[in-house]
N, C-alpha and C positions, 0 to 999 in steps of 0.2 A: 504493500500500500504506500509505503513512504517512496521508494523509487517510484512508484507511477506518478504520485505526485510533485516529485523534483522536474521527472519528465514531461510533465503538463506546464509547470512553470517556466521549465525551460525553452518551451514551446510557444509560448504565451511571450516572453521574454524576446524570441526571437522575430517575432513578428513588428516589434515595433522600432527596431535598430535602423532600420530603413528611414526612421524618423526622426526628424530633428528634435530637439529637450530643449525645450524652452519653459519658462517658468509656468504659464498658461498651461504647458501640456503638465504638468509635474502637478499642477494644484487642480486640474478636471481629473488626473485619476487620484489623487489623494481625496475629492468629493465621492467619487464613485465609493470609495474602501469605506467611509465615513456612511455615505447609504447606506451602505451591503450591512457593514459590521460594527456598527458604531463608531463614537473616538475612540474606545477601547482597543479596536482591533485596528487600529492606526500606527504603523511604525514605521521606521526609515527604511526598514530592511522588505518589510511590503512595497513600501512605495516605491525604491528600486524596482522592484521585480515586476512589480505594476508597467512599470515605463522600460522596463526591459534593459536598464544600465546597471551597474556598476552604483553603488550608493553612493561613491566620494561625486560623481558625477549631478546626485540630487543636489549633494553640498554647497554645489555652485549655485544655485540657484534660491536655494532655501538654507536658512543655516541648520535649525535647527526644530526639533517637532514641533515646537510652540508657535514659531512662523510660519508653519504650515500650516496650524488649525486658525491662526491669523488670516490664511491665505483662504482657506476652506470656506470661514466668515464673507471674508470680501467677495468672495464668488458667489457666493448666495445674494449675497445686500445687494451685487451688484444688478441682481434678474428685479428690483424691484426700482420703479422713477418713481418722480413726483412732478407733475405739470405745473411747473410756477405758475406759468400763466395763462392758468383756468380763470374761468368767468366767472366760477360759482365755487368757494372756497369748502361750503360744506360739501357738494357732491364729488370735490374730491380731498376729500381726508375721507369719504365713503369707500373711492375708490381704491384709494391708497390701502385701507384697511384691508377690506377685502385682497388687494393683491397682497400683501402680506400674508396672511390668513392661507390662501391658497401655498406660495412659495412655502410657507412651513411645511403645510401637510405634504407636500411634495418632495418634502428633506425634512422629517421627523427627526433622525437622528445629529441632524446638525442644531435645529432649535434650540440646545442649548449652548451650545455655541454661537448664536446671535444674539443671545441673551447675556451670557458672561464675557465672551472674550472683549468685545470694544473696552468692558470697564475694566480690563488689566489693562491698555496702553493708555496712557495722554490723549486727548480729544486731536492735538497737532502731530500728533503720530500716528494716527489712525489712516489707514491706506484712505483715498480720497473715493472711491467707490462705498465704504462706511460714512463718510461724512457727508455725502451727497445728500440724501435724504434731507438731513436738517437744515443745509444750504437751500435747496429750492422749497422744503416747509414753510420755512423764516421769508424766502420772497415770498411764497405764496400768501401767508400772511399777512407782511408789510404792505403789497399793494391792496391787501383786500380793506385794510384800516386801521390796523393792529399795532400796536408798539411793538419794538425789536423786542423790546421785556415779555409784552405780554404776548408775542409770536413764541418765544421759546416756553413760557408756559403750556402753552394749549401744545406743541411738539410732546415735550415730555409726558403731560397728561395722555396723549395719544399712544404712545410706544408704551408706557407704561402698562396702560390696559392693555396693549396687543400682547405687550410678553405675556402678564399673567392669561390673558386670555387662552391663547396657542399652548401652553402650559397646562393649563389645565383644561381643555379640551383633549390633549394629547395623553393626558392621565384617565381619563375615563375607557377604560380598560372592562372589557366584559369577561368574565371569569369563564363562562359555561354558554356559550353565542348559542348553542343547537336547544339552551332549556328555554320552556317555556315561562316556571315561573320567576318574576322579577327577581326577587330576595334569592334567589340561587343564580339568576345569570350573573346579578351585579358581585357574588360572593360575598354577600353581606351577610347572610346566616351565620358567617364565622365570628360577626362583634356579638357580644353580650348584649342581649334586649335590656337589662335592669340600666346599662352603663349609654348605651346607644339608642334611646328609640325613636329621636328624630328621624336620625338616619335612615334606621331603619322602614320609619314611617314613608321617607319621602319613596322609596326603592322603585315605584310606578313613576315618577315623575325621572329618577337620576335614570331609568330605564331607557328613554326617549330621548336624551341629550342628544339636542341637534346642534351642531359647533354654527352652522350658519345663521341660524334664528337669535343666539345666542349674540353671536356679533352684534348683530342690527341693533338686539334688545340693549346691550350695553352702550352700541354708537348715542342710541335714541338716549339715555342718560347722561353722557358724558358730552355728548354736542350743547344737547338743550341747557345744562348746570353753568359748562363753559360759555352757552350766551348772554346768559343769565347772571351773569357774574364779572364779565369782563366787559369794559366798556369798548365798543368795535364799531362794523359795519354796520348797516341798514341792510336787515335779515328781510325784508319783503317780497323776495322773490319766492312765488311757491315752488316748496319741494317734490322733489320726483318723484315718481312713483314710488309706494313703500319706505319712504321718508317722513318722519314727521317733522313737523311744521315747530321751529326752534323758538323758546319766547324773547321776546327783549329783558331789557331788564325792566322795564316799567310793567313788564306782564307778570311780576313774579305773585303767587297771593298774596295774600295781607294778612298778617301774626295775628292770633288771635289770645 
């Protein structure tokens, strides 16, 4: 078994010698290893074998593992834009969300590595495919009416909810998919009823987690709070389809 598989590698290996190594190719199959096998089953010695060289050869390109899942990052961030200049600033931080949303589940195993790695470097050291985002955010914002201050608020408020969002949609895991009943798909017959019975309670509802519903349902809170609070644009345009309608701040109720 282990000779057949040195042979397969080596086979694999040789098919791509024909090919130039350039960093782009060294960090598309370091993303692939990262789909397949997690960052756990990420190492240099894969990632040679991947690209069919010689490791001292990734060396030139990449120093070391940690700037490759650097490099793994940026190549994800970099599948997502932001249209500074959109017309309509909430339809796209919808849009924006959503493609986030989507590029996650489409690279689960990297998510969190979009999540932690930017905050191990400097914001001015961050490859400029990570910083993009917040660069055309921040226009998108300013022209919409926004302060720089209060353009990087509503950014943060935004990415924040995406991470935990993607997070934990990607945590709702079904124990037993082929059972019928809730309490045993979700595996929750295994907390203690006396210690857990919310949870328990909910198990019809955590049953139906739909990740896309869920988005909308938190955009819809965290748009409307953010119009609601920050003083901006003139929100008068109606919303599109499936959008609710954001209030001012003059719409807020009144304390009672």
């Amino acid at each position: 078994m282990t000779t057949e598989r040195s042979n397969d590698r080596r086979k694999a290996g040789t098919g791509h010698r024909d090919s130039p190594v350039t960093r782009a190719a060294v960090l598309s199959a370091a993303l692939s290893i990262v789909d397949r096998d997690g960052v756990d089953g990420l190492s240099m010695r894969r990632l040679a074998e991947a690209v069919g060289r010689d490791p001292m050869v990734i060396y030139r390109h990449v120093p070391n593992k940690a700037a490759v899942l650097d490099g793994v990052a940026e190549v994800v961030f970099a599948e997502l834009t932001v249209d500074a200049a959109a017309s309509d600033w909430v339809a796209e931080m919808r849009r924006v969300a959503r493609e986030f949303r989507r590029v996650s589940l489409a690279h689960p195993r990297v998510v969190p590595l979009l999540v932690t790695r930017p905050l191990a470097t400097p914001l001015g050291q961050r490859p400029p495919a990570v910083v993009r985002p917040l660069e055309d955010m921040l226009a998108l914002l300013t022209r919409a009416g926004y302060t720089e201050a209060d353009a990087l608020h509503i950014y943060r408020a935004l990415f924040g909810f995406l991470y935990g969002h993607v997070l934990n949609e990607l945590q709702e895991i079904v124990e037993r998919p082929e059972e019928t009943d809730d309490l045993l798909r979700l595996g929750l017959y295994r907390l203690p009823i006396g210690e857990f019975p919310l949870v328990r309670g909910l198990a019809s509802v955590l049953a139906v987690y739909d990740g896309a519903v869920e988005l909308e349902r938190g955009l819809d809170i965290l748009l409307a709070g953010l119009a609601a609070t920050l003083p901006g644009p003139d929100l008068a345009t109606p919303p599109g389809p499936g959008e609710a309608t954001l209030p001012g701040p003059d719409d807020a109720p009144a304390t009672r």
